[in-house]
C-alpha positions in Angstrom: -27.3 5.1 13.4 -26.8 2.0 10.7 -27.8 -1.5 12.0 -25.6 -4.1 11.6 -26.3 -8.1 11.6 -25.4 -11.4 10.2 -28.4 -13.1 9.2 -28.9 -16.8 7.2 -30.9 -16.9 4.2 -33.1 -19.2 6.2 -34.2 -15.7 7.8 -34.6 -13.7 4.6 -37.9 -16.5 3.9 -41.1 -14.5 3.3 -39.3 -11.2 3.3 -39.8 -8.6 0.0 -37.2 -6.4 -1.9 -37.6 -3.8 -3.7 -35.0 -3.4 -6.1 -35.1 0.6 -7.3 -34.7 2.3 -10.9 -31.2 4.2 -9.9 -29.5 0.0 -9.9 -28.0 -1.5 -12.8 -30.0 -4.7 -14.0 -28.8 -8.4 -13.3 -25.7 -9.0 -15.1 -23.8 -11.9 -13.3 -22.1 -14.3 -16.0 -22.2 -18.1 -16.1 -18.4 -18.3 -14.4 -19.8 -15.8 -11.4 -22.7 -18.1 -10.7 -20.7 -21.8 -10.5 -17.7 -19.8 -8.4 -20.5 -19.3 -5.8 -21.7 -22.2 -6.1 -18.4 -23.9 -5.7 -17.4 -21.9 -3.1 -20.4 -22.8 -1.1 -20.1 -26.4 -1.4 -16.1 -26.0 -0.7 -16.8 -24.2 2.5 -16.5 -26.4 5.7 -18.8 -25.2 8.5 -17.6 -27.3 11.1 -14.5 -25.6 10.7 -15.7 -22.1 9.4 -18.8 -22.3 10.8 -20.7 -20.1 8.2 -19.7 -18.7 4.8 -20.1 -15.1 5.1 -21.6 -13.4 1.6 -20.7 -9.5 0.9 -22.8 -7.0 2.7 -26.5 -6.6 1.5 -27.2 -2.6 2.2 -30.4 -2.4 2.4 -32.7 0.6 3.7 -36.1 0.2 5.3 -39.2 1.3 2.7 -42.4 3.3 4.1 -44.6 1.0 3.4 -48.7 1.4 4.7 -48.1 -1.7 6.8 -51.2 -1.6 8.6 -53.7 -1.0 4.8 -51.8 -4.0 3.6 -52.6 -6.1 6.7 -55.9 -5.4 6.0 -56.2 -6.1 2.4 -54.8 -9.4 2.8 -56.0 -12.2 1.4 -54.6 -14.7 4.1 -52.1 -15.7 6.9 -49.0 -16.4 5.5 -49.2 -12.7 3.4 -49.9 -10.7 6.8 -46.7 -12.8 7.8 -44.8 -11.7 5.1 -46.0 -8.2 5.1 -45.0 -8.2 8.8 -41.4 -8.7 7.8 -41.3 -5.4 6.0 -39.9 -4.3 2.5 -36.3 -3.7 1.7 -34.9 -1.2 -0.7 -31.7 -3.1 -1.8 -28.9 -0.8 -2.3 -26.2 -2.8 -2.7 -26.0 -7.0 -2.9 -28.4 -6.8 -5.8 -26.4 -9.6 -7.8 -25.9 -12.3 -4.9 -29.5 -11.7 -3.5 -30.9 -12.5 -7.0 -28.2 -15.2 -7.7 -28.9 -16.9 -4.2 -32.9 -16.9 -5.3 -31.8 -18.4 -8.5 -30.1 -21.2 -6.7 -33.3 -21.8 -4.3 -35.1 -22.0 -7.2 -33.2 -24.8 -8.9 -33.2 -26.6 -5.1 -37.4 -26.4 -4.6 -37.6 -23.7 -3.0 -39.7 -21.8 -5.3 -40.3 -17.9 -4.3 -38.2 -18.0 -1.0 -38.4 -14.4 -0.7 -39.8 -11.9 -3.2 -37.9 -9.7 -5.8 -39.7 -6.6 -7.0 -38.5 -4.2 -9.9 -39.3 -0.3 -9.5 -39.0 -0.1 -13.7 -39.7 -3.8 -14.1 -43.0 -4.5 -12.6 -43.6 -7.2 -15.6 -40.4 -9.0 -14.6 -41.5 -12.5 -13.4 -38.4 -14.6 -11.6 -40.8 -17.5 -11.0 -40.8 -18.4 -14.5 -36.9 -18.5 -15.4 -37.4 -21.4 -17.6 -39.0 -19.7 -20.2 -36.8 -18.6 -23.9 -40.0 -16.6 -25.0 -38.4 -13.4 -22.5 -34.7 -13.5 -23.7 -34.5 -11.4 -26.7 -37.0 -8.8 -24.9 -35.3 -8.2 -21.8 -31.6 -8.3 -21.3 -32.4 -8.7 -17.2 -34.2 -11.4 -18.1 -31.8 -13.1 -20.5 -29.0 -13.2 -17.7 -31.0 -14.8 -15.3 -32.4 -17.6 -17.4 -28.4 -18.1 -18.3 -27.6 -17.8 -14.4 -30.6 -20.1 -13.6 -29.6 -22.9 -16.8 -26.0 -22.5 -15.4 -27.1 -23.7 -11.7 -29.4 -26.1 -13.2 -26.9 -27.9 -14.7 -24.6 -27.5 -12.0 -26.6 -29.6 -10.0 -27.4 -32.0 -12.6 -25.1 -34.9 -10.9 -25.8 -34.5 -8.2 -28.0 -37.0 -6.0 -30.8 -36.1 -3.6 -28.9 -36.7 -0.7 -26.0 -34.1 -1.8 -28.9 -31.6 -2.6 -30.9 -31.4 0.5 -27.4 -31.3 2.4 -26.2 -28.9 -0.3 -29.6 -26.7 0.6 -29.3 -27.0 4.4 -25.7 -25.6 4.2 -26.8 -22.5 2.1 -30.3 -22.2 4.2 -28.3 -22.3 7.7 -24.5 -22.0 7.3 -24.7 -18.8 4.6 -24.7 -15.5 5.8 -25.2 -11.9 4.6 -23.9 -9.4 6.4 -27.2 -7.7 6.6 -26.5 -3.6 6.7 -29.5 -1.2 7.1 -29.0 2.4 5.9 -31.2 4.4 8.8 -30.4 8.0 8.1 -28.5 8.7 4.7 -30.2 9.2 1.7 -30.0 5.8 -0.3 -29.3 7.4 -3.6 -26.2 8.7 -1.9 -25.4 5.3 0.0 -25.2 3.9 -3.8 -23.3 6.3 -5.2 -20.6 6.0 -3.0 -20.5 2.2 -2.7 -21.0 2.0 -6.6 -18.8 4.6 -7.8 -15.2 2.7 -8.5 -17.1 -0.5 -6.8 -15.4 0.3 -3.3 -17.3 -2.3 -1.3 -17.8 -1.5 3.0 -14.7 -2.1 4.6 -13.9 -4.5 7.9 -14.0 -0.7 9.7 -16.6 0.4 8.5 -19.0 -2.8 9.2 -17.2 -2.4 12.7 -17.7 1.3 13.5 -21.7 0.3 12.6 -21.2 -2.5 15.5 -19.5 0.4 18.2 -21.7 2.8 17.6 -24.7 0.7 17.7 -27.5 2.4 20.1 -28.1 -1.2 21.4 -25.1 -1.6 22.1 -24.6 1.2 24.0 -28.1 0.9 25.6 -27.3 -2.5 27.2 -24.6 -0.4 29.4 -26.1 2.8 29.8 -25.7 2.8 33.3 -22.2 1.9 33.3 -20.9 3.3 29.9 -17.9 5.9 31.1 -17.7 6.2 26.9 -20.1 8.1 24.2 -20.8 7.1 20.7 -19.9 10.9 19.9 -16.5 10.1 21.7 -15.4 7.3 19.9 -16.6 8.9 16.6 -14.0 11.6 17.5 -11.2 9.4 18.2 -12.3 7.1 15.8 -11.8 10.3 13.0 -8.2 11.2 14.6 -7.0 8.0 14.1 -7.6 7.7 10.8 -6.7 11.1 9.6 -3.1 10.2 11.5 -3.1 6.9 9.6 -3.6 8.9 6.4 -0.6 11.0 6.5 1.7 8.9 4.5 5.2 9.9 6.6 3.0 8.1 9.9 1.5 5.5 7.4 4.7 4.6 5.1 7.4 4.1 8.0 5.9 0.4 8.5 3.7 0.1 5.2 4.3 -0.9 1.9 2.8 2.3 -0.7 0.4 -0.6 -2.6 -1.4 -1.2 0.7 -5.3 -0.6 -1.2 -7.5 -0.3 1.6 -9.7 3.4 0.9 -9.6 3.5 5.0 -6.3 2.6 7.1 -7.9 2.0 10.2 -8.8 -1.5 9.1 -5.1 -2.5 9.8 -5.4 -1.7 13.7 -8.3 -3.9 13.5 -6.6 -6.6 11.2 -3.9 -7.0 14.3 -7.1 -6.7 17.1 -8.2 -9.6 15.3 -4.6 -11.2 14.5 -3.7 -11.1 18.2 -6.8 -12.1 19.5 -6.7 -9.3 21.9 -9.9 -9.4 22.8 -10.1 -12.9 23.6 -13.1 -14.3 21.3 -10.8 -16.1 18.9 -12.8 -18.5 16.8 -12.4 -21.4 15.2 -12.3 -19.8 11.6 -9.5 -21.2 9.4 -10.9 -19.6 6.7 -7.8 -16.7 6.1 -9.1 -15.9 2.7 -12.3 -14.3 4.1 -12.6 -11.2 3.1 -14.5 -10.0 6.2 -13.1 -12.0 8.7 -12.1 -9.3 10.6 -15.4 -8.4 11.0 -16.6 -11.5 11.7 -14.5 -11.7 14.7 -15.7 -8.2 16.2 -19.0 -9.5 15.6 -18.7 -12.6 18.0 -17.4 -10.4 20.9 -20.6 -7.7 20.1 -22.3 -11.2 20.2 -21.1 -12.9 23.2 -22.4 -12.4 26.4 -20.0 -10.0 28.4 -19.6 -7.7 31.0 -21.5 -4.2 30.7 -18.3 -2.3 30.0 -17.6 -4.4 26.7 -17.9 -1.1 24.3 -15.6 0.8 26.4 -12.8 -2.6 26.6 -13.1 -2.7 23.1 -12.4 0.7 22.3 -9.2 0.8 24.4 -7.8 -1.8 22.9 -8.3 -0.6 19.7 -6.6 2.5 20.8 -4.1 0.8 22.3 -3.0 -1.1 19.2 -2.9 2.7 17.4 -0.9 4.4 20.6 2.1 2.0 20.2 2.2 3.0 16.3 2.4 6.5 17.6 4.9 5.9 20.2 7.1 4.0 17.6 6.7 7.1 15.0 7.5 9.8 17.7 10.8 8.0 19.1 13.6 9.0 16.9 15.4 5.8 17.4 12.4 3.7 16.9 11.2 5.1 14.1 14.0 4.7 12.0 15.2 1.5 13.0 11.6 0.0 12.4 11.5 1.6 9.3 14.5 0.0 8.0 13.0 -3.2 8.7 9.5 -2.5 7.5 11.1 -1.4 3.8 13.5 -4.2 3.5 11.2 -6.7 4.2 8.9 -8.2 1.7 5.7 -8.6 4.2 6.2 -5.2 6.4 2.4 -5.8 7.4 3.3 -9.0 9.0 6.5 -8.0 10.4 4.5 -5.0 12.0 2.5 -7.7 13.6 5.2 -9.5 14.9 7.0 -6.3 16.0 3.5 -5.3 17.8 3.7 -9.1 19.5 7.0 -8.5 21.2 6.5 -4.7 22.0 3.7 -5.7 24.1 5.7 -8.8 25.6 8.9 -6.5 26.6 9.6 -5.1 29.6 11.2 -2.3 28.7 11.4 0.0 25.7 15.9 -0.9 25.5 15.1 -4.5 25.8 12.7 -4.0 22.7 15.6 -2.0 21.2 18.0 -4.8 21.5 15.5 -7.0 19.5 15.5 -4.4 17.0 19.2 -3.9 16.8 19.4 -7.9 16.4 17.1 -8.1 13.7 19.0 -5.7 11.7 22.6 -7.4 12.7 21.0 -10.2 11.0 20.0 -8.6 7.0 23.7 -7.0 7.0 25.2 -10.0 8.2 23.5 -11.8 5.6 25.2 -8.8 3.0 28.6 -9.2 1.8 31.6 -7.8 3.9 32.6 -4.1 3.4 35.4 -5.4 1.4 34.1 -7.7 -1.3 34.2 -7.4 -5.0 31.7 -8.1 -7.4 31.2 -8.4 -10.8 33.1 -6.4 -13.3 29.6 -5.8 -15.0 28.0 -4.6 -11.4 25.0 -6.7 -12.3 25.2 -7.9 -8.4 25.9 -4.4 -7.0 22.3 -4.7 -5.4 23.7 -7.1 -2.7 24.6 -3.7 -1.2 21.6 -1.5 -1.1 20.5 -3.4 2.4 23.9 -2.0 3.8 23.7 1.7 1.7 20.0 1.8 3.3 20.9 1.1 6.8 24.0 3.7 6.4 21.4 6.2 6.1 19.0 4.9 8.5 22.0 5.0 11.2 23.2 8.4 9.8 20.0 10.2 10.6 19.6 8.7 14.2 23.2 9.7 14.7 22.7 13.1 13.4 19.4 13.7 16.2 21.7 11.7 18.8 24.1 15.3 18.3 21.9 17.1 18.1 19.6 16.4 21.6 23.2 16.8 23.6 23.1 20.2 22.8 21.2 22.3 24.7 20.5 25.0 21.4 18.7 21.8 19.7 16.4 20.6 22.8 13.5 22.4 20.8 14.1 22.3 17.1 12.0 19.4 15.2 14.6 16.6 14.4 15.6 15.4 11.2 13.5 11.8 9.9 14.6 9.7 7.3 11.4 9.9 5.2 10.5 6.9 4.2 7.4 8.1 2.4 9.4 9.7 -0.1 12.0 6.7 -0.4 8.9 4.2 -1.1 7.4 6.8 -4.4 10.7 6.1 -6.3 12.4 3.2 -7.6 16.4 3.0 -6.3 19.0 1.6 -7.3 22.7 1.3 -6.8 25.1 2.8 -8.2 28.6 3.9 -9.1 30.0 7.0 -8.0 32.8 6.7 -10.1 31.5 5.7 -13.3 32.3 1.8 -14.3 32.7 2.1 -17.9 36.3 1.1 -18.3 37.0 2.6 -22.0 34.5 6.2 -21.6 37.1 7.9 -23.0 38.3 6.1 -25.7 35.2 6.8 -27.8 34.5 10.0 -29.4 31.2 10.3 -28.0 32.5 9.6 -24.6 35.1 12.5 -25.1 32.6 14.7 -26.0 30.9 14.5 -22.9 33.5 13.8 -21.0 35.2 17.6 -22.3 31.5 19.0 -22.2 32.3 18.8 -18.1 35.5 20.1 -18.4 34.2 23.2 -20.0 31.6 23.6 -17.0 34.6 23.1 -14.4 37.4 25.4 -16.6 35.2 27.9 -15.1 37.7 31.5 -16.2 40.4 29.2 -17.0 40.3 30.4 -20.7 43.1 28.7 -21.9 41.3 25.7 -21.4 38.4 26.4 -22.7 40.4 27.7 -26.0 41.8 24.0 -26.0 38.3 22.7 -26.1 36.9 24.9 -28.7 40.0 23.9 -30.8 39.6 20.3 -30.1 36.0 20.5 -31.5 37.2 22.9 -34.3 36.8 21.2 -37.9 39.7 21.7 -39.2 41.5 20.0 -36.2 43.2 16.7 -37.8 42.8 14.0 -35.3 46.6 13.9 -34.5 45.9 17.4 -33.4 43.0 16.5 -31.2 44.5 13.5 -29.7 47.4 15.9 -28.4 45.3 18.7 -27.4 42.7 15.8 -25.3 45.8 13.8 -23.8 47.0 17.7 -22.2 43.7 18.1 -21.1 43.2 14.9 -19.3 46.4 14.9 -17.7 45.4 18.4 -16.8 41.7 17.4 -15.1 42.1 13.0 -15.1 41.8 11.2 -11.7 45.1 10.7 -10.5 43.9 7.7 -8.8 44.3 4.1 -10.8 41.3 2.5 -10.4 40.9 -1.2 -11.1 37.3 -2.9 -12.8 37.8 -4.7 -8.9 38.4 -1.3 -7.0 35.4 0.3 -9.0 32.8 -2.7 -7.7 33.2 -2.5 -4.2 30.7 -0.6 -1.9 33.1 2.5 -1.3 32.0 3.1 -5.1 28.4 2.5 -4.7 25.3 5.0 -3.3 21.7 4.8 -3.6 19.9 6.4 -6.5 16.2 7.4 -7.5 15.8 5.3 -11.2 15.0 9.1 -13.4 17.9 10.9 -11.6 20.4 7.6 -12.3 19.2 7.2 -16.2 19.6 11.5 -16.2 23.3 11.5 -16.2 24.8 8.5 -18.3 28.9 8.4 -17.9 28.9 11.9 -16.7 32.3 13.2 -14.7 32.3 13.2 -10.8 31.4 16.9 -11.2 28.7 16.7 -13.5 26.8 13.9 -11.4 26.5 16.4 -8.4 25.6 19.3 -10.4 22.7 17.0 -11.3 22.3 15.6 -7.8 22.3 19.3 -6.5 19.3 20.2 -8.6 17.4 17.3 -7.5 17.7 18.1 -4.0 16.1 22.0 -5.1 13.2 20.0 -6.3 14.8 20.0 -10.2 15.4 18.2 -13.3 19.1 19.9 -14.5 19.4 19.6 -17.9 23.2 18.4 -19.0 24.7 21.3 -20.5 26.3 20.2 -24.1 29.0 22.0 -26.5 26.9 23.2 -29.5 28.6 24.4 -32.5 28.8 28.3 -33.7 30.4 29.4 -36.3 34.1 27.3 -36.5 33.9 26.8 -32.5 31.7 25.1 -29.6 30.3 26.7 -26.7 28.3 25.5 -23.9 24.9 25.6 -24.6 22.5 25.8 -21.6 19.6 26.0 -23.3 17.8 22.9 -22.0 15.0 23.6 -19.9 14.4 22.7 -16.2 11.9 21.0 -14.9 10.3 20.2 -11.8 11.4 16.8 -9.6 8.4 14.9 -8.7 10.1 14.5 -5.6 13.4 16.4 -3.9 14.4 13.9 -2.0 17.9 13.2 -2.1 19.4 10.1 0.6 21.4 12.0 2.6 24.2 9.9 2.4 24.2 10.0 -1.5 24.1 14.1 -0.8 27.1 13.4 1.4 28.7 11.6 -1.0 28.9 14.1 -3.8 29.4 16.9 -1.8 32.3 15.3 -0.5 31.1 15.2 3.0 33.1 12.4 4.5 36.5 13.3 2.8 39.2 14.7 5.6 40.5 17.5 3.5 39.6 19.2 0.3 40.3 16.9 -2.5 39.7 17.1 -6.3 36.2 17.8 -7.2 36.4 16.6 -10.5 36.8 12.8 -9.3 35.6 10.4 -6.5 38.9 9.8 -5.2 40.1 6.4 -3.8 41.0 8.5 -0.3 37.5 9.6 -0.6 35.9 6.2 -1.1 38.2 5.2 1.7 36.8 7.4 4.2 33.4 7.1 2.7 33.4 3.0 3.5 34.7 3.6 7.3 31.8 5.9 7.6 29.6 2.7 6.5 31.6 1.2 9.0 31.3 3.0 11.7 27.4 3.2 11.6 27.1 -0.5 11.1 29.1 -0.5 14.4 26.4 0.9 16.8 24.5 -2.3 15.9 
């Protein structure tokens, strides 16, 4: 199994590394060195304690210890041979770097630096210019090494040798030794994209530690195969985005999601080692804290109370994802806020602190009374524009949120449904798209009054004449060219008496939520000022997983006929809201109304539905 330490430069003195042919050369730039050396002199280690450096992986070489013992020359090389040789496969840059800045402090050949392809490479000599144009290695040191040079230029000899005791004692590399994996491979994965060791991984090398678990053989009720088991379960959960997306945002980076559980170990403190660190931006802080409970000295069964907390943390998540009610309602929360990590926290915090799963509820229920609260009332108008039609999507959101709980709420009375998998808002597909809101009944006031607009407008019509011939005759003569426009005007007016919403609808009535629905950004831009009719068409194919193509009226000969040439193509997602499904398929409306048009009796119904969900609140 890997090792895992901490150590201080101060105990890399005397040590060798071997830096081998398959690494890049030295290539750190002048503004890489000073933010090191800035961030080391920034650091406060009474309040941080140590400034942690990125993990040096490093693997052990086989080295004829006991030949080299004996071929040297004096004390302090049998001492340095003693500390072994390190093949350096990743840290290459700070190692060198941090030499470089020994250098410039006195401390001349702290710890040796060997090049498989490089053998002539001398790093006790930075100073020289003769090297630069024949080595690029070479030439970036001797810039990193003039850079920390005159870093340090104003600065007295009291600020040095404090400046040197800090990075001696108070810097740290988090030392990790490859034991059984080839090191080619160890590169290769660490190098290619530059995905550094995460917090989990540095942890899972500190759990599965033989030491560890040799200090409580005797009272270990836990196996390192055991916990390398559950340790794979949980992550593979976290990976499925439907588990992982109902409390994450999708631009969460980390390569492995297990790191979160151990973010809100360390968060919480729930192993109670919190330190002192106020450093937040640490990138391994997490780690860090794990490490000082590994440190510490505990009771035998430490492995085993670590573990179960971490799977505690994990088990809630579960819970939460398997409860119907919880799910969704934490969901809703998670994607309408803009730090779902640390509301999951917070959430976590008072789970734990709650006596019972309908007191938690209630907390739930209140935090969600409070975003639609803070929304305008069912009733208000906006804008004639609809530029602030987004104060709704909170409210459309929630309606949808509350429609699938009340759909599984149905659905679990009835004996016939006690076995069938329930229906989950999934908030993994929500989070790939972009929404927006929008009206049902389109908000262009003058859509007709242009002939584009007409065209379109009429191109529906045809769809919805269906075998009504005579209209369609009326539309191929409207479009016929030697129709004056008096003649057109007369033949359109019949028409949209014949097929026009009956309903008045103000600029006011048209921006008011009853005229608003959530929709994906592609399917919204799709369907410009089409009719009532030819929006779900469109809608209808997206939920089969297509793009529908808007049929137009093409020209032949002196007449126009639909032309449904256009090609469909595949969604990248199906998902459709199901209230925006509802909505268009005239779900919520009493009785069979016009299909052509979103009716004010249908918008009518359609906000008391809003209603009635925000109501269970």
């Amino acid at each position: 199994m890997d090792k895992i330490d901490l150590r201080a430069i101060m105990d890399l003195e005397g040590m060798t590394f071997f830096i081998p042919s398959y690494q890049r050369g030295y290539r750190w730039d002048e503004r890489q060195v000073e933010d090191l050396l800035n961030d080391i002199k920034e650091f406060n280690e009474e309040e941080s304690g140590f400034y942690c450096v990125q993990p040096l992986v490093v693997a052990k070489k086989d080295d004829d210890i006991l030949r080299r013992i004996k071929d040297a020359a004096d004390i302090p090389t049998v001492e340095r041979i003693l500390k072994g040789s390190w093949a350096v496969i990743d840290g290459q840059q700070r190692l060198t770097t941090i030499y470089i800045i020994l250098k410039c402090l006195g401390n001349h050949d702290f710890y040796t630096i060997n090049y498989e392809t490089k053998k002539e490479l001398d790093l006790k000599s930075l100073d020289q210019t003769n090297m630069i144009d024949k080595d690029i290695d070479y030439a970036h040191m001797h810039k990193a090494y003039t850079t920390a040079t005159k870093w340090f230029e104003d600065m007295n000899v009291v600020d040095k040798e404090k400046y040197r005791t800090k990075l001696l004692n108070n810097v740290k590399f988090i030392w990790y030794e490859s034991v059984n994996e080839n090191a080619i491979n160890v590169f290769t994965r660490l190098n290619i994209g530059k995905i550094s060791l995460t917090n989990s991984e540095l942890i899972k090398a500190l759990l599965l530690n033989s030491y560890n678990f040799e200090k409580e053989r005797n009272n270990n009720p836990i196996k390192p195969q055991e916990i390398a088991a559950e340790w794979d379960h949980i992550e593979n959960s976290l990976q499925n985005d439907s588990f992982w997306l109902f409390i994450h945002e999708k631009e969460y980076n980390q390569p492995t999601r297990i790191d979160y559980i151990f973010d809100m170990v360390c968060a919480h403190d729930a192993l109670g080692c919190k330190s002192e660190d106020k450093n937040d931006n640490d990138q391994y802080k997490t780690f860090r804290y794990f490490y000082k409970y590994f440190s510490e000295d505990r009771n035998k069964d430490h492995i085993t109370k670590c573990w179960a907390v971490v799977k505690s943390y994990f088990q809630i998540l579960q819970e939460w994802y398997n409860d119907v009610t919880m799910f969704h309602y934490i969901g809703f929360l998670a994607a309408v806020n803009n730090n779902s990590s640390k509301l999951v926290l917070k959430l976590v915090a008072q789970w734990k602190n709650c006596k019972s799963k309908a007191v938690f509820l209630k907390h739930l229920k209140a935090s969600i009374k409070e975003i639609i609260n803070n929304c305008p009332a069912l009733d208000a108008k906006y804008k004639e524009d609809g530029s602030d039609k987004a104060k709704c999507k909170s409210i459309l959101l929630f309606h949808n949120i509350q429609t699938a709980i009340n759909l599984n709420e149905q659905k679990s009375d009835k004996d016939d449904y006690q076995m069938v998998a329930f229906y989950k808002f999934p908030f993994h597909l929500y989070k790939s798209e972009t929404w927006d809101v929008e009206h049902i009944n389109s908000n262009t006031s003058n859509m007709l009054e242009d002939e584009k607009s007409r065209y379109e407008w009429l191109a529906n019509i045809y769809i919805s004449a269906k075998d009504n011939e005579n209209d369609k005759e009326a539309i191929n003569s409207y479009f016929n060219s030697s129709a004056n426009n008096d003649e057109k005007d007369k033949i359109f007016k019949k028409l949209l008496d014949r097929y026009k919403d009956k309903d008045a609808w103000s600029p006011q009535d048209k921006n008011m939520i009853w005229n608003y629905t959530l929709l994906d950004f592609s399917t919204n831009r799709s369907y410009g000022n089409a009719i009532f009719s030819g929006k779900r068409r469109i809608i209808i194919g997206k939920d089969c997983g297509k793009n529908i193509p808007i049929p137009q009226l093409k020209r032949q000969d002196n007449n126009y006929v639909l032309d449904n040439s256009g090609v469909e193509t595949e969604a990248e997602s199906p998902f459709v809201p199901p209230c925006t499904k509802r909505v268009f398929l005239k779900y919520y409306s009493a009785s069979y109304s016009e299909n052509n048009y979103w009716t004010k009796n249908d918008a009518e119904q359609y906000k008391q539905d809003i209603q009635m969900c925000i109501n269970k609140l």
